[in-house]
Structures are given as structure tokens and as C-alpha cells.
N, CA and C atoms as a LAMMPS dump frame, in Angstrom:
ITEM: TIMESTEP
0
ITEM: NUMBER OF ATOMS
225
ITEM: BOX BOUNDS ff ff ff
-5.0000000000000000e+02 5.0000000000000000e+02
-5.0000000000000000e+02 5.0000000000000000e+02
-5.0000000000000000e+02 5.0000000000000000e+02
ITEM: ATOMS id mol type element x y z
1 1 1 N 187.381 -263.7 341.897
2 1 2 C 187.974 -263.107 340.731
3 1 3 C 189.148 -262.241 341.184
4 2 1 N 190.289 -262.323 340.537
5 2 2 C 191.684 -261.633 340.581
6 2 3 C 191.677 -260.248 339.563
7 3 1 N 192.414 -259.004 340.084
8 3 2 C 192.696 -258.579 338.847
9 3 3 C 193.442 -259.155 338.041
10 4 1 N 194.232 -260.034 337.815
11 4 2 C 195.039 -261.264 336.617
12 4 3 C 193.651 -261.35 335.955
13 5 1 N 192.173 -261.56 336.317
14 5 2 C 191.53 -262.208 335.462
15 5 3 C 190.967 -261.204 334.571
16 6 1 N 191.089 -259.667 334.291
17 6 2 C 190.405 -258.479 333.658
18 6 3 C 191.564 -258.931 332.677
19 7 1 N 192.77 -259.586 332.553
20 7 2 C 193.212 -259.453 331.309
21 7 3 C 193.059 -260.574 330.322
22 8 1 N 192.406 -261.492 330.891
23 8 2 C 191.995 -262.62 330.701
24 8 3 C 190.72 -262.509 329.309
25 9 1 N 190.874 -263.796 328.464
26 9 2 C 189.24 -263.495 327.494
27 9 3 C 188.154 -263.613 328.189
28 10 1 N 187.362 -263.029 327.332
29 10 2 C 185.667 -263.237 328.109
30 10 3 C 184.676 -263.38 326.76
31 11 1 N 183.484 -263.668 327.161
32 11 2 C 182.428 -264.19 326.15
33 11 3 C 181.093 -263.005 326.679
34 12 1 N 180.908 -262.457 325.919
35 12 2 C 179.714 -261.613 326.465
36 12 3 C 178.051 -261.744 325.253
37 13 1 N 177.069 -262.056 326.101
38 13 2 C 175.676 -262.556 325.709
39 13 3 C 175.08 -261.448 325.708
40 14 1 N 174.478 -260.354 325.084
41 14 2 C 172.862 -259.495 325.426
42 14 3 C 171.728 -260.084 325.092
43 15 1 N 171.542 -260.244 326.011
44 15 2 C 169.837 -260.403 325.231
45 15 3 C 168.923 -259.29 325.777
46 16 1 N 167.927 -259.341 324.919
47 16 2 C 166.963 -258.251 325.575
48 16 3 C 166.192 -258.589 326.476
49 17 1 N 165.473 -257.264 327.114
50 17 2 C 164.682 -258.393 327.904
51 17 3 C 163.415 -258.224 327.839
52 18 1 N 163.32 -257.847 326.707
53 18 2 C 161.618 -257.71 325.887
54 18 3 C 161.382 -258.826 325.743
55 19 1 N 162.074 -259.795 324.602
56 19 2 C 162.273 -260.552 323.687
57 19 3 C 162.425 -262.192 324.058
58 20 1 N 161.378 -262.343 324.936
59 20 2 C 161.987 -264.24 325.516
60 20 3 C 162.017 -264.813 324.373
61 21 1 N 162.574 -265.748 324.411
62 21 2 C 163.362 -266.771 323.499
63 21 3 C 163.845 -266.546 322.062
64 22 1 N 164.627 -265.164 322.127
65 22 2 C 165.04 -264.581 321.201
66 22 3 C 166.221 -265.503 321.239
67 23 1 N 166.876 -265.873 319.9
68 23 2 C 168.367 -266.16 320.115
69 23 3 C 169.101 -265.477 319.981
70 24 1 N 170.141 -265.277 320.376
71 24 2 C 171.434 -264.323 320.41
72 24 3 C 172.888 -265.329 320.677
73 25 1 N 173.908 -264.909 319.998
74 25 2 C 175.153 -265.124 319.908
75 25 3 C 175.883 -264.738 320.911
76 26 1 N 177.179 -265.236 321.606
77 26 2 C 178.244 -264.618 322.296
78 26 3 C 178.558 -263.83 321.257
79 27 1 N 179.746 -263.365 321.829
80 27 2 C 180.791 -262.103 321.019
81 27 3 C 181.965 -262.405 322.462
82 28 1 N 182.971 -262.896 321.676
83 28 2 C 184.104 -262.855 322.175
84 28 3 C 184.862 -261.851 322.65
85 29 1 N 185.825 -261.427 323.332
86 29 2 C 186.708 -260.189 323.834
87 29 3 C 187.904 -261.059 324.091
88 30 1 N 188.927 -260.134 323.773
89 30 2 C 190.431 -260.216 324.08
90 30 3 C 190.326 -260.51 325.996
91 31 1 N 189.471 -259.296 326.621
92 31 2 C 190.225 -259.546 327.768
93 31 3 C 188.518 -259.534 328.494
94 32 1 N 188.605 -259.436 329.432
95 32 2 C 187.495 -259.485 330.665
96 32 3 C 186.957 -257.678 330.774
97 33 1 N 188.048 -256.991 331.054
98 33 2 C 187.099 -255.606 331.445
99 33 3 C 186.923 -254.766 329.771
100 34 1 N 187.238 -255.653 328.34
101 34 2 C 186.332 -255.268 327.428
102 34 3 C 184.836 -255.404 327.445
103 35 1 N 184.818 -256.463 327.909
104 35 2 C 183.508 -257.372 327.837
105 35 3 C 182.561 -256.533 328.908
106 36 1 N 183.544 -256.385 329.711
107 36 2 C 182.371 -255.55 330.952
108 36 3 C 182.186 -254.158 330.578
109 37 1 N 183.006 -253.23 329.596
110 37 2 C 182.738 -252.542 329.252
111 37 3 C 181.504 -251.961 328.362
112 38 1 N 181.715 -253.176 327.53
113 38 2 C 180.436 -253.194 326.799
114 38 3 C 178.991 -253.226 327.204
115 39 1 N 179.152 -254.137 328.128
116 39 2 C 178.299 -254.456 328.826
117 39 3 C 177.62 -253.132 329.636
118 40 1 N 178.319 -253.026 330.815
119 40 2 C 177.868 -251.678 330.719
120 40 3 C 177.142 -250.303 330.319
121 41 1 N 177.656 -250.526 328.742
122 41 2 C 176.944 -249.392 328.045
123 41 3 C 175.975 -250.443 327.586
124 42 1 N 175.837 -251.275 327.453
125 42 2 C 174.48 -252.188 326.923
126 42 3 C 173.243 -251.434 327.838
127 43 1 N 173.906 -251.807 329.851
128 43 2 C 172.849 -251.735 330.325
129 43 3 C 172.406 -250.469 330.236
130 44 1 N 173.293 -249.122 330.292
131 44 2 C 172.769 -248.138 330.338
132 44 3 C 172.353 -247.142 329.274
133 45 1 N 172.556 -247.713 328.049
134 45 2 C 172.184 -247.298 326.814
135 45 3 C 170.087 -247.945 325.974
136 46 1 N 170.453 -249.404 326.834
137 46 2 C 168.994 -250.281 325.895
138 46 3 C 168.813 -250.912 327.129
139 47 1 N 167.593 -251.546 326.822
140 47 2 C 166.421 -252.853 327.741
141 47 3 C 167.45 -253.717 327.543
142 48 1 N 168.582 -254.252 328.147
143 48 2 C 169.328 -255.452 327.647
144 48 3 C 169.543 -255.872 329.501
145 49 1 N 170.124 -257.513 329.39
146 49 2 C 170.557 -258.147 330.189
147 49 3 C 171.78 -258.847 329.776
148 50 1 N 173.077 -258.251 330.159
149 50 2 C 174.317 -258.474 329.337
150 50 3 C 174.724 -259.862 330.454
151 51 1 N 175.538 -260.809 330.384
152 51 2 C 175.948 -261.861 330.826
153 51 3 C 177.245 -262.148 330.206
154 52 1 N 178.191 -262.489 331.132
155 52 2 C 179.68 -262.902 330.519
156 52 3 C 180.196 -263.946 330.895
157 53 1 N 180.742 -264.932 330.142
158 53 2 C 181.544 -266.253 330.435
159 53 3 C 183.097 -265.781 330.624
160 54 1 N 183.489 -265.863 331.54
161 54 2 C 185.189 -265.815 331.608
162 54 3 C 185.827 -267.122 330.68
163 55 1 N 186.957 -266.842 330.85
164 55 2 C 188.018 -267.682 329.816
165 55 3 C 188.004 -268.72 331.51
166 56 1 N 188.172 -268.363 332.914
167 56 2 C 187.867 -269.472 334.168
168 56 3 C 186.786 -270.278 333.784
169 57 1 N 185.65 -269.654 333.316
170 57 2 C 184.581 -270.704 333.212
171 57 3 C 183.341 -270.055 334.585
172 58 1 N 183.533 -268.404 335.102
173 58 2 C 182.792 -267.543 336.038
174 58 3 C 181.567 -267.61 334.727
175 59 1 N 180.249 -266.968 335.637
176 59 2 C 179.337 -266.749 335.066
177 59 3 C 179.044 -265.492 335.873
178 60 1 N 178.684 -264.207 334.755
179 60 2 C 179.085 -262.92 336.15
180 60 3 C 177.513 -262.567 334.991
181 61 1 N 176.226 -262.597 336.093
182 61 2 C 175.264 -262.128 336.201
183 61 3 C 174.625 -260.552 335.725
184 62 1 N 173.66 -260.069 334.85
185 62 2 C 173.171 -258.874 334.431
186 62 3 C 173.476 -258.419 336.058
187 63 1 N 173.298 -258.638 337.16
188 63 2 C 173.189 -258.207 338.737
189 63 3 C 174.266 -258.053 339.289
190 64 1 N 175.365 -258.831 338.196
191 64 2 C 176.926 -258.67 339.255
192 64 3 C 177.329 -257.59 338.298
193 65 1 N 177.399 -257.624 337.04
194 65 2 C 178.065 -256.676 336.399
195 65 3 C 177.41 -255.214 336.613
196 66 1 N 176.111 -254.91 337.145
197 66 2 C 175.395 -253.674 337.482
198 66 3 C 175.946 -253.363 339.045
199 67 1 N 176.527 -254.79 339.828
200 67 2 C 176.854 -254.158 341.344
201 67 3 C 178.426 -253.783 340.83
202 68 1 N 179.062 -254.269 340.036
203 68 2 C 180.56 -254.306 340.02
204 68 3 C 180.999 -253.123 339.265
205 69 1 N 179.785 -252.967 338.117
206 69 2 C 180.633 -251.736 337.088
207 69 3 C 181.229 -250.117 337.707
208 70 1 N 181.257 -250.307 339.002
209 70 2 C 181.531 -248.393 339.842
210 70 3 C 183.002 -249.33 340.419
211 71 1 N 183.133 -250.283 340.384
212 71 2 C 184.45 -250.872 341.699
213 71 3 C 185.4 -250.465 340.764
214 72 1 N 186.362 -250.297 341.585
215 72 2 C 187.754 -249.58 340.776
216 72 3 C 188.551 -251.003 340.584
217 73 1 N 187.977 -251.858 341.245
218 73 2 C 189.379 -253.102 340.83
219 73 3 C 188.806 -253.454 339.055
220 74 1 N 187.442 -252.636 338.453
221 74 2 C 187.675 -253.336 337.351
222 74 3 C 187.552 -252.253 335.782
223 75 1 N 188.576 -250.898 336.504
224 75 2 C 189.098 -250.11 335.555
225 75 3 C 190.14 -250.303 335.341
């Protein structure tokens, strides 16, 4: 991943993780570090497991976005 790609769209999933086979919707974003933003406060606000599709076609993990959300390449 480039910083070029934080300005990029993204697709962001919560699901909970109470709740197996709950369905849930994407929610679209303009760019990539909206999506991770959100995300973010998902994890540290509720029981959630946030997941994001890049506009590349990345799949960035409840585990990558919890190791990545402190890195400065994605403020």
C-alpha cells in the first residue's frame, strides 16, 4: 500500500462479533483513511470487527487496521 492509496475509495464492513451470521452492508468512503477512521472508532468504541475493501481490490484485516491505526503514514 502507497500513500496515493489513503486518497483512494474504500468499502468498509462492521460486523459484530457477538452476532455470527448477522448480515451487514458495506458503506462506501470517498477515500481510504475515512474508512480507517471509522473503523477505528468502531474498534475502540463497540465489540466490532471492522474490514475494508480498497478501490485496488486490498483486503486490510480487523488485525491490520488495529496494527496500522498508530502509523503516521496513515494520518
Amino acid at each position: 500500500m502507497t500513500p496515493a492509496d489513503l486518497d483512494r475509495s474504500a468499502e468498509l464492513t462492521v460486523w459484530p462479533k457477538r452476532a455470527p451470521g448477522h448480515s451487514v452492508l458495506g458503506r462506501p468512503f470517498a477515500t481510504l483513511r475515512e474508512a480507517l477512521a471509522v473503523a477505528v472508532q468502531a474498534i475502540e468504541a463497540e465489540d466490532a470487527r471492522p474490514w475494508i475493501i480498497t478501490e485496488a481490490g486490498d483486503i486490510l484485516s480487523p488485525h491490520w487496521i488495529r496494527a496500522n491505526s498508530r502509523a503516521r503514514a496513515l494520518q
